[in-house]
C-alpha positions in Angstrom: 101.4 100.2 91.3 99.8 99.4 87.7 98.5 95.9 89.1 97.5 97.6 92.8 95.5 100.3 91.1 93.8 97.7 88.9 92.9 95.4 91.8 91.4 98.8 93.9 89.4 99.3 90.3 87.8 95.9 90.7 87.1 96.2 94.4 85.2 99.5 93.2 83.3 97.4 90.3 82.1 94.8 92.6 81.2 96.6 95.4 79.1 99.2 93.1 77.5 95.8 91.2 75.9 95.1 95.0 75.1 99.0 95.6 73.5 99.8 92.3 71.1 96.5 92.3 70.6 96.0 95.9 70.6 92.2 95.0 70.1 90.5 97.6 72.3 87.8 96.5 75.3 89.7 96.5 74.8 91.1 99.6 77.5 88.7 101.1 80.8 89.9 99.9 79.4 93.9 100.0 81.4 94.2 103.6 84.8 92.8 101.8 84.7 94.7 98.8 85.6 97.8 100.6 85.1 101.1 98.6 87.0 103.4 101.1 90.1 101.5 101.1 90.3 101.3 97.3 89.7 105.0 97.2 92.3 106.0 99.3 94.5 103.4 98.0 94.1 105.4 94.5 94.7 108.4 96.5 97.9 107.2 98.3 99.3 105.7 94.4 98.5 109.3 93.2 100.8 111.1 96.3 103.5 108.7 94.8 103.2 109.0 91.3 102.2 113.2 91.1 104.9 114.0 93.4 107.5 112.0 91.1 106.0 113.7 87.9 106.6 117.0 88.9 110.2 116.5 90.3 111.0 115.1 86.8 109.3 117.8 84.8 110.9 121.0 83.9 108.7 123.7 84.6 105.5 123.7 86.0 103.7 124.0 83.3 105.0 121.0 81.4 103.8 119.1 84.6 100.5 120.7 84.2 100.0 119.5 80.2 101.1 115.8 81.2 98.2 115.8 83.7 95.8 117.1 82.1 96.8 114.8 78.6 96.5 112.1 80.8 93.3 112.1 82.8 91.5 114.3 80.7 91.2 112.7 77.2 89.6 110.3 79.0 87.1 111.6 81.2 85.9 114.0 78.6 85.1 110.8 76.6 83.2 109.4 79.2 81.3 112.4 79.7 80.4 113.2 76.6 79.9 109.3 75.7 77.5 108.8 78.2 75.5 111.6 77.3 75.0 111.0 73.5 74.6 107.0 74.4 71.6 108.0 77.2 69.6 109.4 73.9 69.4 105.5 73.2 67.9 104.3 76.3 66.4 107.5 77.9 62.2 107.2 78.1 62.0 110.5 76.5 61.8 111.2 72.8 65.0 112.8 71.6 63.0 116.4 71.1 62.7 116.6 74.9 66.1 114.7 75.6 68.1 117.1 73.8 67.5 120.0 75.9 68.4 122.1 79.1 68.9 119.3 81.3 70.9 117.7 78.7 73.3 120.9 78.2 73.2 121.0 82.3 74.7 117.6 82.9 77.5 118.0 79.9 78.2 121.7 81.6 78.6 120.4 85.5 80.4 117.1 84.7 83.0 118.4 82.3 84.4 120.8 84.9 84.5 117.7 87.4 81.0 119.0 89.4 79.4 115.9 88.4 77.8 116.4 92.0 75.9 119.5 90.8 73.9 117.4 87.9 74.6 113.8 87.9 71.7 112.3 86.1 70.4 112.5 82.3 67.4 113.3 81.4 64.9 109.7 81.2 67.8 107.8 82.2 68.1 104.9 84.3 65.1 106.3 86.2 63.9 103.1 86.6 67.2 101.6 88.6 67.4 102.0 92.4 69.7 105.5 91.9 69.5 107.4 88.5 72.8 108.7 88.9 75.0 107.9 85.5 78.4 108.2 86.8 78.9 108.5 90.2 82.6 107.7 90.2 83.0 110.5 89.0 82.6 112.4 91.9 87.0 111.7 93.1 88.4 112.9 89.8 87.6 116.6 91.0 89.6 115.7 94.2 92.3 114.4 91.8 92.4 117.2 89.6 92.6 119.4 93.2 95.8 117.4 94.6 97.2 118.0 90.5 97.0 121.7 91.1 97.9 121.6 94.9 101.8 120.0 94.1 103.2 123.1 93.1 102.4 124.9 96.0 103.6 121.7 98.1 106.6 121.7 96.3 107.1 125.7 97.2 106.6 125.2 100.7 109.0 122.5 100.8 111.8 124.0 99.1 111.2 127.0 101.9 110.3 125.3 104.6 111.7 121.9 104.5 110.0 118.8 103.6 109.0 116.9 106.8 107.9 120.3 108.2 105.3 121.1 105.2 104.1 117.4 104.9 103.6 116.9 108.6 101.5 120.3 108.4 99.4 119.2 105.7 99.0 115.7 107.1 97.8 117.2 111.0 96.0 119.8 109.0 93.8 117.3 107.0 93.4 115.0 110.1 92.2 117.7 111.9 89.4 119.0 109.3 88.6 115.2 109.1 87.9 115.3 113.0 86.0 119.0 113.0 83.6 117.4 110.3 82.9 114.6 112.6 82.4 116.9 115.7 80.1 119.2 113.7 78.0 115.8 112.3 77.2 114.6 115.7 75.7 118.1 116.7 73.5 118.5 113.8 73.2 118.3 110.1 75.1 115.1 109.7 74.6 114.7 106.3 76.2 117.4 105.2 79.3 117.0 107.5 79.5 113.4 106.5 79.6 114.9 103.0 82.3 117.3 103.6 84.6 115.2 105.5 85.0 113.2 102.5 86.1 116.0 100.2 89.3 118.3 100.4 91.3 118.7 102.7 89.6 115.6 104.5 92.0 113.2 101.8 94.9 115.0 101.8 96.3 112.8 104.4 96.8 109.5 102.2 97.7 112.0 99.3 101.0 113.0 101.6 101.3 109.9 102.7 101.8 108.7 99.3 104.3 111.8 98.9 106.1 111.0 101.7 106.8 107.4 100.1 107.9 108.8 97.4 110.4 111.3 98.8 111.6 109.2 101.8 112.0 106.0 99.0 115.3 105.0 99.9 114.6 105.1 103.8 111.9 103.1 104.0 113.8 100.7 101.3 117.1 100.8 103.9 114.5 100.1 107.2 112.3 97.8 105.7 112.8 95.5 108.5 111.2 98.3 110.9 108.9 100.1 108.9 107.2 97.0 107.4 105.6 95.7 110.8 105.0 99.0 112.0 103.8 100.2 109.3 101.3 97.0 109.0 100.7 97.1 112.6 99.0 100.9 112.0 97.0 99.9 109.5 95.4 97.1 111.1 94.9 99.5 114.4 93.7 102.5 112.3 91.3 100.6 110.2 89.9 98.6 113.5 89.1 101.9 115.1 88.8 104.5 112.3 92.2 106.2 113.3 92.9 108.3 110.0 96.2 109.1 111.9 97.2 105.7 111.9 95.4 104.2 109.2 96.8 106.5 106.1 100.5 105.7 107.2 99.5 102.2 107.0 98.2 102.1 103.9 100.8 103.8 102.2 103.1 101.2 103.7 101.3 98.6 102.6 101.0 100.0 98.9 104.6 100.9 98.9 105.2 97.0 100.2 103.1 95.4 97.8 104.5 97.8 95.1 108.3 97.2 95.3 108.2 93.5 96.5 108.7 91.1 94.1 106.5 90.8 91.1 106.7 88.4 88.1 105.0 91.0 85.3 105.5 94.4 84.3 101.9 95.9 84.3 103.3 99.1 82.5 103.8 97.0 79.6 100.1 96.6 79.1 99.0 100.0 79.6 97.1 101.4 82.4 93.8 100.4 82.5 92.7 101.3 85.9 91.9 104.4 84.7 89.2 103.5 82.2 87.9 100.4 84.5 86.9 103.0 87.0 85.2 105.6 85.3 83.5 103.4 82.7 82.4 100.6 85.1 79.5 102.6 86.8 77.3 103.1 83.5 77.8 99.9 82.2 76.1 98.8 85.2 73.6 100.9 85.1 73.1 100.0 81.7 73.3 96.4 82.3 70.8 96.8 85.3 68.2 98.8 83.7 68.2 96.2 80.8 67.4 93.3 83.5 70.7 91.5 83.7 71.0 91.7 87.2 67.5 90.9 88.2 67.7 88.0 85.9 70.9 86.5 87.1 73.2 88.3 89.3 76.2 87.0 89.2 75.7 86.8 85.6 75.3 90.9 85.6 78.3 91.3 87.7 80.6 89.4 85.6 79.5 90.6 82.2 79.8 94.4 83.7 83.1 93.6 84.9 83.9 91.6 81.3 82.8 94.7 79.8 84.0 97.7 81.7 87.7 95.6 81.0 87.2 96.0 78.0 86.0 99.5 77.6 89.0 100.5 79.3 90.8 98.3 77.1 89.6 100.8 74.3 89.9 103.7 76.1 93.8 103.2 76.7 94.6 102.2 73.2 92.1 104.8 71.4 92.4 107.7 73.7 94.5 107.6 76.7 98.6 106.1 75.1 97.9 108.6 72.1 97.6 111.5 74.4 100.4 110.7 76.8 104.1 112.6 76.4 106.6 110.3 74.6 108.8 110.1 77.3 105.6 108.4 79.4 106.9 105.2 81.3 103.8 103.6 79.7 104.7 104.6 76.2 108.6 103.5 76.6 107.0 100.2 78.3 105.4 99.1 75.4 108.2 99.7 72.9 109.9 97.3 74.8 107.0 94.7 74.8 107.0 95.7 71.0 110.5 94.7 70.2 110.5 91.7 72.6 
């Protein structure tokens, strides 16, 4: 899942390098490098991996602390990184830089409502969007599914766990299919908006759950599941079909993730995490300084080279010395250590 999450990283780096330039010559691969699928490939991971972490956590609250120790070290870093490295290439002066706007931006993103303020004051207004971060805009809908487990759990334990995981999985598909209706009868925008927020995602997020809770199943009717389970995701992505489309991916993930593979991505750390929330400044940055308009290709690869390795340091400097000590990533590397 380490190497899977890595790859749906890149896809997001490489699509945005297209989206942020609007070179023209890297217009060709825009329709592969698909955005949607990454995202809810992170989303279906998360369904796996959240759902895990609070079954093996005592209490509730010990769940809550490893959550927030590991996503938000990080993102405050970011945050906060991004708004004292704008000073250096914003077109205002530092008197007018340091200000309202400035205290506005830190304020909104820090809470995850990096919708409310997204840009900094003077910076990147000269780049197709000014936005600094927009990745940023899913870690508030991952920080919602971290708070929504324990009440998933509840329900389960009460009301069994097919039951509250069907519910929740018709439930999301039909808010998904409500903001659709109400974008084709006016104000499209905004429905278009909303049906990519909660509860519009929940359905990979269960999916992902249900992988996780029905492991051994799947594991014990592979034979089925596997070209079923592909079958729905080729149907639901042909023809937008959410309801067959989520359970497809989720197989697919949970294929790809327990087939066979030659390295043990845990043992190098997770940096997935920092590729994607770093990647979209860095090309911003690298656009605004004219990389991409002097050499595309040349942007795109130095912003990927780069973003790896600002994630690089963000996992060694921030993220492994926040996490618990009985973290899979932390025992991972003791083992690389001593090998």
């Amino acid at each position: 899942m380490d190497a899977l999450r890595l790859l749906f990283a890149s896809i997001v780096v490489f699509a945005h390098g297209y989206d942020l330039s609007l070179s023209h010559a890297l217009l060709w691969y825009r329709p592969y490098a698909d955005t949607v699928l990454a995202v809810r490939g992170f989303f279906v991971i998360s369904g796996f991996l959240v759902f895990m972490s609070y079954e093996r956590s005592a209490t509730p609250g010990e769940y809550l602390v490893k959550r927030a120790r590991r996503i938000y070290p990080a993102y405050l870093t970011v945050v906060v990184g991004c708004a004292l490295l704008g000073a250096c290439v914003s077109s205002l002066p530092a008197s007018q830089y340091f200000g309202r706007e400035l205290l506005a931006y830190l304020a909104s993103n820090l809470l995850f409502l990096n919708f409310l303020h997204p840009t900094l004051p003077g910076v990147f207004a000269g780049n197709p969007l000014a936005a600094v971060d927009g990745s940023l805009w899913t870690i508030k809908i991952e920080v919602a599914f971290y708070l929504s487990v324990p009440l998933i759990v509840w329900a389960m334990r009460r009301l069994g766990r097919l039951r509250t995981l069907g519910a929740i999985f018709v439930g999301s598909l039909a808010y998904s299919g409500l903001c659709t209706l109400l974008a084709r009868t006016g104000g499209q925008a905004i429905w278009l908006l909303l049906a990519k927020q909660l509860p519009a995602q929940m359905v990979y997020f269960v999916s992902g759950a249900l992988c996780y809770y029905y492991h051994d199943w799947i594991a014990r009717h592979l034979r089925v599941v596997a070209p079923l389970g592909l079958a729905c995701l080729a149907i639901g992505w042909t023809w937008g079909v959410q309801a067959l489309y989520a359970p497809g991916l989720a197989s697919a993930v949970f294929l790809l993730a327990f087939g066979p593979m030659p390295v043990h991505f845990a043992r190098f750390g997770d940096l997935s995490y920092g590729l994607y929330i770093w990647h979209f400044p860095i090309i911003q940055a690298l656009i605004a300084a004219g990389w991409f308009a002097a050499s595309p290709y040349t942007g795109l690869l130095a912003a990927w080279g780069a973003a790896l390795l600002a994630a690089a340091l963000s996992w060694h400097l921030v993220e492994k010395p926040w996490l618990a000590r009985g973290s899979h990533y932390v025992l991972a590397s003791r083992v690389l250590a001593s090998s």
